[in-house]
N, C-alpha and C positions, 0 to 999 in steps of 0.2 A: 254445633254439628248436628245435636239429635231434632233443634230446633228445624232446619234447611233441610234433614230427610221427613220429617211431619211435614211440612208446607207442600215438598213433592208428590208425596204419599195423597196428601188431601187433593192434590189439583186432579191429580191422575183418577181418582174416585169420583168427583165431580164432572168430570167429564166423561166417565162411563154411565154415570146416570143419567145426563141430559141427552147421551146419544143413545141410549138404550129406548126412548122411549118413540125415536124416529123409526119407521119401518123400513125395513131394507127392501130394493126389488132387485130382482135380477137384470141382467146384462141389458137385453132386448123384451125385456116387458111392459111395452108401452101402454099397456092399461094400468099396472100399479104406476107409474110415473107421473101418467095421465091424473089421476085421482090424488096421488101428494101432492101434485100442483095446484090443484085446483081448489084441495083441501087449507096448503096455506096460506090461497090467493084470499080465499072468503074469511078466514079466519084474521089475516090485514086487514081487509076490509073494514070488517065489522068495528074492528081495535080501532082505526083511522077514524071510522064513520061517527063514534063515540066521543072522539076528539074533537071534530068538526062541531058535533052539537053542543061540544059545553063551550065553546067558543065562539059560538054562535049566540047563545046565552048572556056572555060575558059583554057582547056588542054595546046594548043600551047602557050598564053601569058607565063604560069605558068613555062611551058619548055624553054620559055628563057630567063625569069626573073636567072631560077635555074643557067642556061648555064652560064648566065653572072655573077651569082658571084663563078660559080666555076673556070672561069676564074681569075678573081679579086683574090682569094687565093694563084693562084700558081702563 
């Protein structure tokens, strides 16, 4: 029992801190809404764009990984 009210205790902490760190705007404040949005859109971005380039990286190993066993086949 003290085990399942710790796990509760913890989740409900956890998730005051990851929302603590979000900005609240008010009802009709389309400039703070304006500016989170845009704030999270670049911040995807960036994360995504970072992925794309080591992926892009990984191209040529992965081309001759393939090469080399579609040689090994025939």
């Amino acid at each position: 029992m003290n085990k399942i009210l710790l796990i509760v205790v913890l989740i409900f902490s956890f998730n005051n801190l990851v929302s603590a760190e979000e900005k609240k705007c008010r009802t009709f404040d389309i400039v703070c809404k304006t500016k989170n949005s845009v704030n999270k859109t670049i911040e995807f971005q960036k994360k995504k764009a970072g992925e794309g380039v080591s992926q892009l990286k990984e191209i040529p190993e992965n081309l001759k990984q393939k090469n080399k066993h579609l040689k090994q086949r025939k």
